[in-house]
C-alpha positions in Angstrom: -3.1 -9.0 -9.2 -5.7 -8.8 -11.8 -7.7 -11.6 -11.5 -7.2 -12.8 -7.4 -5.4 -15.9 -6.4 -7.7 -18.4 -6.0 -9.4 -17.9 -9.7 -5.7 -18.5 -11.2 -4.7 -22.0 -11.9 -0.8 -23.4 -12.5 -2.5 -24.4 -15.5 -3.5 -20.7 -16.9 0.5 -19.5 -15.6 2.1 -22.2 -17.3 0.1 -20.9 -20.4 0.6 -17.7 -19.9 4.2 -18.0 -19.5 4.3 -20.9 -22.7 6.0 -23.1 -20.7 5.1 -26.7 -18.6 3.8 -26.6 -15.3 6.6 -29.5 -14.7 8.9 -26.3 -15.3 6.9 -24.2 -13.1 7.1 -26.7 -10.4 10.5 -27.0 -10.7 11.1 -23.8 -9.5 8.5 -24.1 -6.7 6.9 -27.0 -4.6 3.5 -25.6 -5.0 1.0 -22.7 -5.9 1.5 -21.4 -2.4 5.5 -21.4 -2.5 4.4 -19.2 -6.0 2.0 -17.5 -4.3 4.5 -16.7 -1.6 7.4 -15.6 -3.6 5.3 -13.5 -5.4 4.0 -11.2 -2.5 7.7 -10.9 -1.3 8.8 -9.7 -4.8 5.5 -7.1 -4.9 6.2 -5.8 -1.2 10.0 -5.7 -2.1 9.1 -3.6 -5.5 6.7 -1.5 -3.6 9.1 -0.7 -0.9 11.6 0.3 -2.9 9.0 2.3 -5.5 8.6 4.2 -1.8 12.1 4.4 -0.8 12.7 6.3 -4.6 9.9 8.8 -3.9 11.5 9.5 -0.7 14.1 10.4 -2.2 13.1 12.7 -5.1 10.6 14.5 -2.8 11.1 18.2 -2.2 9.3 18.3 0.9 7.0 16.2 3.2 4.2 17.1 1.6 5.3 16.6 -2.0 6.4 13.2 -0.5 3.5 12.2 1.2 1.1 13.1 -2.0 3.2 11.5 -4.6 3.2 8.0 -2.2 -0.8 8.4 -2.5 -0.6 8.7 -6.4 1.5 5.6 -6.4 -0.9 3.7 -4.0 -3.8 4.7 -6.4 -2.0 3.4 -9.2 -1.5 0.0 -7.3 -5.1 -0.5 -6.1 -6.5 0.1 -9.4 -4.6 -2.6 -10.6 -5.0 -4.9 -7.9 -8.6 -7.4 -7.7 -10.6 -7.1 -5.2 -10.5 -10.8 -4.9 -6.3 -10.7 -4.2 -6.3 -9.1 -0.5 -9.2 -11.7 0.2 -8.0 -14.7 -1.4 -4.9 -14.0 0.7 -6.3 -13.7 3.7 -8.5 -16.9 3.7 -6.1 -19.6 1.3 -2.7 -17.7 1.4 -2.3 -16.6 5.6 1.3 -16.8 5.5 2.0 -14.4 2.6 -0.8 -12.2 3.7 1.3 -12.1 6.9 4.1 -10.6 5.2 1.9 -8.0 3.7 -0.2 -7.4 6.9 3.2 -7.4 9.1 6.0 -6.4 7.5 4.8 -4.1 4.5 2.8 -2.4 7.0 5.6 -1.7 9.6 7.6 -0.3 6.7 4.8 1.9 5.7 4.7 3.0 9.6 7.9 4.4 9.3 7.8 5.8 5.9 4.7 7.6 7.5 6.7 8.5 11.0 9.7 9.7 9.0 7.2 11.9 6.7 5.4 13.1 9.6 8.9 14.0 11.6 9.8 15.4 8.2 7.1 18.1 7.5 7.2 19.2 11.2 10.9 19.8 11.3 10.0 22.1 7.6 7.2 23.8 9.3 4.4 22.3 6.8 3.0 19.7 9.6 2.1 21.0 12.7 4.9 20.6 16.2 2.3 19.4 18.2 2.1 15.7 16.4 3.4 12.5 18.1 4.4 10.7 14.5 4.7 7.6 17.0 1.1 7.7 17.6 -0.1 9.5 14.5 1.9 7.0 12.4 0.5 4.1 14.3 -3.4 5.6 13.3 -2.9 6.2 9.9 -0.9 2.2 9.4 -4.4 1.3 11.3 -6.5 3.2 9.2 -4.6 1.7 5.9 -5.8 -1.8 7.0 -8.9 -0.7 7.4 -9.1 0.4 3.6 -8.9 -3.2 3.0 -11.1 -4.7 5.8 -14.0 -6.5 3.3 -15.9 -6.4 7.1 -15.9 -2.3 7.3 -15.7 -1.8 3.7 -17.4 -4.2 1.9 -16.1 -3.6 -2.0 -19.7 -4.5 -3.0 -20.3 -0.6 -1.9 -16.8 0.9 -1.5 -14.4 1.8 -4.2 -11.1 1.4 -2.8 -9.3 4.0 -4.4 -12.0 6.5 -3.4 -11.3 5.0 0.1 -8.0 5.5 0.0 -8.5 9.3 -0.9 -10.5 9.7 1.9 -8.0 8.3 4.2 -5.3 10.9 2.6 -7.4 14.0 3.0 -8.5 12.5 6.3 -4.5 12.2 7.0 -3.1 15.8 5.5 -5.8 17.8 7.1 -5.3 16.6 10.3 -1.4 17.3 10.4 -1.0 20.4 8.5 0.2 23.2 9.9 -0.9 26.7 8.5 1.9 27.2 5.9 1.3 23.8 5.2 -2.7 23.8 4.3 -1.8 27.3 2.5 1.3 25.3 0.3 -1.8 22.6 -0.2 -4.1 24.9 -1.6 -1.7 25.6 -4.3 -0.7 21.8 -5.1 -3.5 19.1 -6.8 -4.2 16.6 -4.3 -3.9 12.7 -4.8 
C-alpha cells in the first residue's frame, strides 16, 4: 500500500517479514497469487470496516460522512503507484477491486441513499438505483490516472469533492440544515 506493487520485491517481503522467500513461496505460487490474496483480504477488511459504520451510524448522514472519513484515511495511506500497478501488472485482482468492491460500495450507497429519504434528511425525489450507480461511477473516476492525473490531483482532496458533490445534491432541507451543524469529511 505504501510503496505500489511493482517497486516491492519477494525479496524486500521476505525481509520484511524475517523469513525465506522459500517460506513465502510456500504459501503462494507467485508474487501475483500474493498480490491477489492480498487485495481480497484489503477489500474483505474494508467491507467489513463499512458494514461496522453502518451499523453504529445514527442516521444516513452520520453514516454517509463517517464512510468518507474512513475513505480519507485509506487513500492517504495508499501509493499512488498501487491502483496503477494493479491495473497494468495485477488485472485480475484489480478486477476484484473494480467489480466487486465497487458493487458493494453501490449498495452501501443505494441503502444510504434509501436510508436518509425514508428519515427525511435526503430528498423523496432520488432514484438511489440511478444516483447510486453515478456516485459508484464518479468513485472510479477519483482514481482514473487519465482524468485525474496524480501529477496535479490530490486524491483525498478529490475524494472531498466528490462527497460534497454527493451530499449537496441529495439533501433535503432538514437535511442541508442538520449539515450545517455537523463538520464535513
Amino acid at each position: 500500500m505504501k510503496f505500489g506493487v511493482k517497486s516491492v520485491s519477494m525479496d524486500d517481503i521476505a525481509r520484511s517479514l524475517g523469513i525465506s522467500k522459500k517460506t513465502i513461496y510456500s504459501h503462494f505460487e507467485n508474487k501475483d497469487g500474493l498480490v491477489m490474496e492480498t487485495v481480497k483480504h484489503f477489500v474483505k477488511k474494508d467491507e467489513q470496516d463499512i458494514i461496522k459504520i453502518r451499523d453504529e451510524s445514527i442516521d444516513a448522514i452520520d453514516e454517509i460522512i463517517t464512510i468518507g472519513r474512513h475513505v480519507l484515511l485509506m487513500l492517504r495511506k495508499l501509493s499512488s503507484n498501487v491502483v496503477f500497478d494493479l491495473q497494468k501488472y495485477n488485472p485480475e485482482a484489480w478486477k476484484i477491486v473494480h467489480e466487486k468492491h465497487f458493487d458493494f460500495i453501490y449498495n452501501v450507497i443505494k441503502t444510504n441513499i434509501e436510508r436518509g429519504m425514508s428519515e427525511g434528511n435526503y430528498r423523496r425525489d432520488i432514484n438511489s438505483i440511478i444516483v447510486a450507480k453515478f456516485y459508484v461511477n464518479l468513485s472510479h473516476n477519483v482514481v482514473n490516472q487519465d482524468i485525474f492525473p496524480l501529477s496535479e490531483y490530490d486524491r483525498s482532496t478529490l475524494y472531498k469533492e466528490l462527497a460534497k458533490y454527493h451530499l449537496n445534491s441529495i439533501l433535503s432541507p432538514q437535511g442541508k440544515e442538520y449539515l450545517l451543524k455537523q463538520e464535513i469529511i
